[in-house]
C-alpha positions as CSV (number, residue, x, y, z in Angstrom):
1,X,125.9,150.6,178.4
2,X,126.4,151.3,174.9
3,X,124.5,148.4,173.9
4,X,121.0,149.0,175.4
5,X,121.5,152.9,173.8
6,X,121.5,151.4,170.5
7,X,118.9,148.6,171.0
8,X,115.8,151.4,170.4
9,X,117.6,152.9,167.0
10,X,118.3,149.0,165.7
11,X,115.2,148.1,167.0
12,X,113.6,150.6,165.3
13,X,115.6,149.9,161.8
14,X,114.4,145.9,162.1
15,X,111.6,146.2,162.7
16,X,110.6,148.9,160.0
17,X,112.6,146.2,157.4
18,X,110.6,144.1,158.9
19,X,107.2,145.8,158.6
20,X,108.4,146.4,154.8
21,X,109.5,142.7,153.8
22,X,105.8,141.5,155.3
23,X,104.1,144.0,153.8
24,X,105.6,143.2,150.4
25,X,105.3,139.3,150.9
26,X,101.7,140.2,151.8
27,X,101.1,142.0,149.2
28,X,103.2,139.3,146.8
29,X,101.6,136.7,148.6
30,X,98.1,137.4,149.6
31,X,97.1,139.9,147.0
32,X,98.5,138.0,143.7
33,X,99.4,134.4,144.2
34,X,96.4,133.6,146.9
35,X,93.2,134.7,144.8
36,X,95.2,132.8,142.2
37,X,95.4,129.1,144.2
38,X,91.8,130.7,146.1
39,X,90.3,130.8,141.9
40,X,92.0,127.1,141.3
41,X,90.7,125.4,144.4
42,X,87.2,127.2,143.7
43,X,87.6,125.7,139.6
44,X,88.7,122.1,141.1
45,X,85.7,122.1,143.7
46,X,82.9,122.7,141.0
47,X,85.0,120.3,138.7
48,X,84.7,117.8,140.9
49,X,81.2,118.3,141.9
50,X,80.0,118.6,138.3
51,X,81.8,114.7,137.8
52,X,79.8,113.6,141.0
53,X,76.5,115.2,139.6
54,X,77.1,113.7,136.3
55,X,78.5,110.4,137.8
56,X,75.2,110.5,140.0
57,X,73.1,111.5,136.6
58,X,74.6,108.6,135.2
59,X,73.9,105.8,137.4
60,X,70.7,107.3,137.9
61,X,70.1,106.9,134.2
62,X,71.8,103.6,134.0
63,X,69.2,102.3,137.0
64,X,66.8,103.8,134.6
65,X,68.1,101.8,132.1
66,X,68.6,98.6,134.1
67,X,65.0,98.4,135.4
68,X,63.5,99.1,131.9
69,X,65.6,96.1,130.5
70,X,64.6,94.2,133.3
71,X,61.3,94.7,132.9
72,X,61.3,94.2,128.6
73,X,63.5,90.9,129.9
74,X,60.9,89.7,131.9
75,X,58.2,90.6,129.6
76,X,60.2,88.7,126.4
77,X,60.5,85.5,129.0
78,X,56.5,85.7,129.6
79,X,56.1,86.1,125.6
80,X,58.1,83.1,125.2
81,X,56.8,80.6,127.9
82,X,53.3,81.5,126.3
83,X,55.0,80.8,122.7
84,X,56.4,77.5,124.0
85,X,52.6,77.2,125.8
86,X,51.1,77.6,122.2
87,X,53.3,74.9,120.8
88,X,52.9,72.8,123.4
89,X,49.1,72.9,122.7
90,X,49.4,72.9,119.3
91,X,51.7,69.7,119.3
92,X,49.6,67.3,121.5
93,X,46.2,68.7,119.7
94,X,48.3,67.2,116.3
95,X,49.4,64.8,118.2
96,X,45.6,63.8,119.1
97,X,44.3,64.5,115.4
98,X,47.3,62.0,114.4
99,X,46.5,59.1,117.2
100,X,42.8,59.9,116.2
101,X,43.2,58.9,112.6
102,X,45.6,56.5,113.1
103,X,43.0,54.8,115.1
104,X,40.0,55.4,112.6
105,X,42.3,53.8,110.0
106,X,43.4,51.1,112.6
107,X,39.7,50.8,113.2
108,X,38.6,50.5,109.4
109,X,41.7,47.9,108.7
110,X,40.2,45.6,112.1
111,X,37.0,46.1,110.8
112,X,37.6,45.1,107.6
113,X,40.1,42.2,108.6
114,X,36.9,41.2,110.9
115,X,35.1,41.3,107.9
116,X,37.2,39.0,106.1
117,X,37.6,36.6,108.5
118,X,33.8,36.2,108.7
119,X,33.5,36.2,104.8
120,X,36.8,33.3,104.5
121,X,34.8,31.9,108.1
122,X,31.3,31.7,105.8
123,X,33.2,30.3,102.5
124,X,35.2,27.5,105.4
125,X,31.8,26.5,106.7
126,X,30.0,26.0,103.0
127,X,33.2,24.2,102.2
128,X,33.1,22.1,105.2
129,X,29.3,21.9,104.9
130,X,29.6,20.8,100.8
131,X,32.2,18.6,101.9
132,X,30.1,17.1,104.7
133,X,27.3,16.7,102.8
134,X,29.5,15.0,99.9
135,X,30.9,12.6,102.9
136,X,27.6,11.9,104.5
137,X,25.7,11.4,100.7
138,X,29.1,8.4,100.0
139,X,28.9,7.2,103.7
140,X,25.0,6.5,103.3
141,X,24.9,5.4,100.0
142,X,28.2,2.6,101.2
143,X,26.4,2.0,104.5
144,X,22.5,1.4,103.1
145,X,22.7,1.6,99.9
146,X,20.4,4.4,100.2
147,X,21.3,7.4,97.7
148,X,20.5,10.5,99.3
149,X,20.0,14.0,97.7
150,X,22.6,16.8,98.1
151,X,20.1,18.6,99.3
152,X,19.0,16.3,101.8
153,X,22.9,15.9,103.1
154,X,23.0,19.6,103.1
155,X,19.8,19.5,105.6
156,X,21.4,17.0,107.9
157,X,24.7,18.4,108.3
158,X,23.4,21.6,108.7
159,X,21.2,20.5,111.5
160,X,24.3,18.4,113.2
161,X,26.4,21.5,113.3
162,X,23.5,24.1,114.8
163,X,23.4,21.5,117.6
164,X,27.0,21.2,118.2
């Protein structure tokens, strides 16, 4: 069989082509496109790890940030509650000095009203008093004939009102 004769020397020819055509695609291949894509995929990795370390840094730093804010926040809310404290204080202590005068002066003007009602009280009695005394003098001096001193009126009616 002529066919199987010639198998070994075609054989033989393929697969040396063949041997050939790998070895170039390896060497095509693996020696100058692979370290290529090998040095890309190694630049991409770090790349990428360098943003997840600096994305880490920064949200580490922004936590940083974040707590200290909270912390000056809550600090500026105590300042201010003790501000609003102060005012507070300071507002009903005015307040009190305020009421406090208002009622000294409230105080002074009863007292001195008082006062005048006792003075105008004093002048109604002497009226009423000089008047009675007028009124008893003319009622005696009608009634007995009798006249009586102002004095002596004065006396009487003085005595009648002490005893009610």
């Amino acid at each position: 069989m002529p066919q199987i004769s010639q198998l070994a020397a075609t054989w033989a020819s393929q697969l040396f082509w063949l041997v050939i055509t790998f070895g170039i695609v390896f060497f095509v291949v693996g020696r100058g496109m692979l370290p290529k894509v090998q040095k890309t995929i190694d630049s991409r990795d770090r790349s990428i790890a360098a943003d997840l370390a600096a994305a880490s840094a920064a949200r580490d730093a922004a936590d940083k940030v974040e707590a200290d804010w909270r912390v000056r926040d809550q600090a500026n809310r105590e300042k201010a509650q003790a501000l609003v404290a102060e005012a507070r204080q300071r507002a009903a202590k005015a307040t009190e000095e305020r009421l406090s005068l208002a009622a000294a002066d409230q105080a002074q003007q009863i007292a001195a009203a008082e006062a005048d009602i006792k003075a105008a009280t004093e002048r109604a009695l002497g009226e009423i008093e000089t008047i009675a005394a007028e009124a008893a003098q003319e009622i005696v001096a009608r009634v007995s004939g009798i006249q009586v001193s102002t004095d002596e009126a004065r006396g009487a009616v003085k005595a009648s009102m002490a005893n009610g």
